[in-house]
C-alpha angles and dihedrals in degrees: 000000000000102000122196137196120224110286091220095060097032082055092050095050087054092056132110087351097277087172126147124217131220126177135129110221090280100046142018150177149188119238119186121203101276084064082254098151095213097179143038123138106201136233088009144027087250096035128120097290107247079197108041097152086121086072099034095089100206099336105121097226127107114050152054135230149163103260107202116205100233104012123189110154149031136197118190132174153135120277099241111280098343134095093241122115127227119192126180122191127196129198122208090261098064090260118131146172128204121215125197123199124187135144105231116266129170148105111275125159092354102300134075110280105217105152106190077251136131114201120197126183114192105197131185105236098163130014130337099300106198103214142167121223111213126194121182115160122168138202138221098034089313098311093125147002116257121253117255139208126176129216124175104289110006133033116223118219125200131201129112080337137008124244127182119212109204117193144172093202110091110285087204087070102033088053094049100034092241123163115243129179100256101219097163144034114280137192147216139198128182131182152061115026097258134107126274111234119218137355114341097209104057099031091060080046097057091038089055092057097039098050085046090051085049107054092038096060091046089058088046097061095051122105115228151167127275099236128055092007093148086062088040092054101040082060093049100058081042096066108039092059079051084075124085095211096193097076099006101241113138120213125226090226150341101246144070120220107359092160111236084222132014106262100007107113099225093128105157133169112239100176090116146083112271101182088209094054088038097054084055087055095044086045095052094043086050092051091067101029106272101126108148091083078059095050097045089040092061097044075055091052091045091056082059106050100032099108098356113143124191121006121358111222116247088232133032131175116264083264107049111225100051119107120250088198102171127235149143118263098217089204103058116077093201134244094311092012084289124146170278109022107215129190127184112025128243089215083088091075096048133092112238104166095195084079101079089054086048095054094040086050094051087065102038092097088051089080098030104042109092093190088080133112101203107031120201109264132189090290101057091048088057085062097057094043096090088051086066099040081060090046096058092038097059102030099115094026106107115247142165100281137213091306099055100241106203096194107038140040116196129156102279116210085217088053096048092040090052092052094050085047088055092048092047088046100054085041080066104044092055099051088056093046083044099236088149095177092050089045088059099045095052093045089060090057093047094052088051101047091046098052094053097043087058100046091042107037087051113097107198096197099048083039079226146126094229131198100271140005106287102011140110102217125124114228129191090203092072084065078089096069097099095035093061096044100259105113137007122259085222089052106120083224097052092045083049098050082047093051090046091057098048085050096053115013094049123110102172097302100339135094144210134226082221145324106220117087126274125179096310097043124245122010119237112181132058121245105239098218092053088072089049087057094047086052100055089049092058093059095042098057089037109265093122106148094050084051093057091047085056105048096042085062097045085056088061089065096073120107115249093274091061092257136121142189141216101285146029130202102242089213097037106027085222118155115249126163136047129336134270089346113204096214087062097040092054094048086060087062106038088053097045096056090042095050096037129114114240118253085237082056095052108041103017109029095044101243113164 
């Protein structure tokens, strides 16, 4: 029996991307508001997705769900401070069924136990709901369903790879899509082709409540601000499933082809480690005491860098040495039906010289951060060192920039301003090691690179610091000048460059990465952290109160369940690009910290 849900509801959950996340550091999925997981890629975060129901268009392949006979009603949110999913559907009769959906995550033996597993328990609350469990995963980027082949208590599907799927629900009707009276607790385990040991029931059981425990006292030990902690948390636990702990690497987001714009073509993979949107990551976790994403993220970088020789690549896969070729996937119709599918990312060719200052900042708090156990020492400034060496090499050479031109390359002021804070940075690093004659050195580099970025970068007739040496062009991205230490916010020519961008790059409240055409013409959404990074210069050049307008409302942007992705339409305030994108989550945080009212103003200095 093919059971549907009403069109009306299953289109309203697919809209503006109001998607969860669950994951646990080795696996994740999206799941939307009707408990439909519409995404897991298996055995890793950039693998052939097993659920790719988010690109079918409106193919019904690529997912499972709980399917209720006469639905009205769903109820869909976060268990409290953890990444863990919680969906209750009513039918028309009273009756409902909860459904819980987590990837295990917990201490066990002395290690961090984050099997690649997704765990689901389907509960009666109300009622006897009457509901059909369907379960559809593909194989080779949705071009067909996976084989199957049942046993006694699990089915076992093959494809690229294989996944079992182990049950205590009846196979019969989960095979044939068959509605049952759900009258206990089931559950559902889906992963890797092994066995499952011991009893499923109570061990889903134990591992709800340990994940939970998990995620909640992790919470529990970070250090945040006063105000919007509910947003500032929900970021947090974003963006520490964004990191694939076995080798460190941190992806830019969890999708594929999320187009930036509808119908604009500009489909990219983004399953991968950029080392300029993970220094951001590593930045915003550090901010609040989460450092061991800092502290995997630069053994990552090491890997990298051990023996390399020549340019690093802007991007590399979550293990290092695999190729991100780039390609079109012909089976999948896109989010909307809206292609292409790509998979793999020709960023990985380019130059984009901002990389090296992202990598050496990265590290900086290794040898500053007292909290840690294990500081940065000599040796790990010599590996740095040759970041640096390319830094102020290629300073002033013209590269892709931070928004990946593909058919330009120019001298970009946010490249040049990233290699002189590498070289600052490792001046620095090596005063407090001691290292006076490296100090020096570095400092040199740092003082050339920094007098030619300002008198280059500064266009008198626009009274701006533009996008590159010798343009016009307004660019978000210089909002970072004084973030990084180039400028003062209280610099004229910094306020004016300020004033120049809320003038041009604006839409409402929005703002754009830039408004002349690049390779795919004009651009037509706005890039979410650049409002971030409007709104921390606000408030660094005074404006404070203009800077909290802004952010309260950017907060209204997120999807139901807190998240964002890359892009927002600047007319609809609808959600495009890819999702949940790191850069906008850890702008949530970074401008949190910076906006908020102290805990002494709220509770001991009477502040309202």
């Amino acid at each position: 029996m093919n059971v549907h849900q009403p069109k009306a509801e299953i289109a309203a959950a697919q809209q503006n991307l109001d998607l969860a996340v669950i994951g646990n550091g080795r696996t994740l999925a999206l799941v939307n508001p009707l408990a439909r997981i519409v995404w897991w890629c298996f055995p890793r975060y950039d693998s052939d997705p097993v659920f790719c129901r988010l690109l079918a268009g409106d193919e019904e392949k690529g997912f499972t769900d709980v399917v209720l006979d006469g639905f009205v009603s769903a109820h869909s949110e976060y268990v409290r401070n953890t990444a863990m999913v919680s969906t209750v559907l009513t039918d028309r009769q009273g009756s409902a069924v909860r459904i819980t959906d987590f990837a295990p995550r917990f201490e066990q033996y002395g290690r961090m136990f984050r099997p690649p597993q997704l765990m689901r328990l389907i509960e009666p609350i109300a009622g006897l709901p009457r509901i059909t469990i369907r379960f559809r995963p593909t194989a080779g980027y949705g071009h067909a369903n996976m084989q199957r082949a049942l046993s006694s208590n699990h089915i076992r599907y093959t494809g690229s790879e294989a996944i079992r799927l182990t049950t205590d629900a009846p196979l019969a009707y989960i095979d044939r899509e068959s509605p049952f009276v759900l009258s206990r607790p089931v559950s559902m385990v889906f992963g890797a082709d092994t066995p499952f040991e011991g009893n499923l029931s109570t061990t889903c059981r134990e591992f709800v409540d340990r994940t939970r425990d998990h995620w909640q006292e992790w919470i529990r030990r970070l250090g945040i601000s006063y105000e919007w902690q509910d947003a500032v948390i929900r970021a947090a636990i974003t963006l520490k499933v964004s990191a694939f702990e076995e080798t460190g690497a941190i992806i830019a987001a969890h999708t594929t082809s999320i187009p930036e714009a509808p119908g604009s073509g500009r489909t990219w993979d983004y399953r991968f480690c950029w080392l300029r949107d993970a220094y951001f990551v590593v930045r915003s976790l550090n901010r609040i005491g989460a450092s061991h994403t800092m502290e995997n993220y630069i053994n990552y970088i090491l890997t990298i860098v051990t023996g390399h020789n020549g340019e690093l690549q802007p991007v590399y896969s979550i293990v290092s040495t695999d190729p991100i070729d780039e390609q079109t996937v012909p089976d999948l119709k896109g989010y909307r039906g809206d292609g292409p599918v790509r998979i793999g990312n020709a960023a990985v060719a380019q130059n984009q010289h901002d990389t090296y200052g992202s990598a050496i900042l990265a590290a900086t708090p290794m040898f500053f951060d007292r909290r840690l156990p294990q500081m940065g020492d000599e040796n790990l400034f010599r590996r740095l060192e040759p970041l640096g060496e390319m830094a102020a090499k290629l300073a002033f050479e013209p590269d892709a920039g931070i928004w990946e031109y593909r058919g330009r390359k120019r001298i970009h002021t946010h490249s040049v301003s990233m290699c002189w804070a590498g070289c600052q940075r490792l001046e620095a690093i090596a005063a407090h090691l001691g290292l006076d004659e490296r100090a020096n050195y570095w400092g040199g580099h740092a003082q050339r690179i920094h007098r030619e970025m300002l008198e280059k970068a500064w266009n008198p007739e626009r009274q701006a610091f533009t996008a590159a040496f010798g343009s016009d062009d307004l660019d978000a991205s210089v909002l970072l000048l004084p973030e990084l230490g180039a400028v003062e916010a209280a610099d004229p020519r910094f306020v004016s460059t300020v004033n120049a961008i809320e003038r041009e790059l604006k839409r409402d409240l929005n703002v754009m990465r830039y408004t002349s055409a690049d390779d795919f013409g004009l651009p037509e959404t706005a890039f979410v952290i650049c409002r971030f990074w409007l709104v921390d210069a606000l408030w660094a050049i005074g404006r404070k109160q203009d800077a909290r307008d802004m952010f309260t409302d950017a907060l209204k942007l997120r999807n139901s369940y807190g998240l964002m992705s890359e892009d927002v339409h600047p007319v609809t305030n609808e959600l495009w690009g890819n999702f949940p994108q790191t850069y906008s989550m850890a702008g949530i945080i970074l401008s949190a910290i910076r906006l908020s009212k102290s805990w002494e103003d709220r509770y001991w200095r009477g502040s309202s």
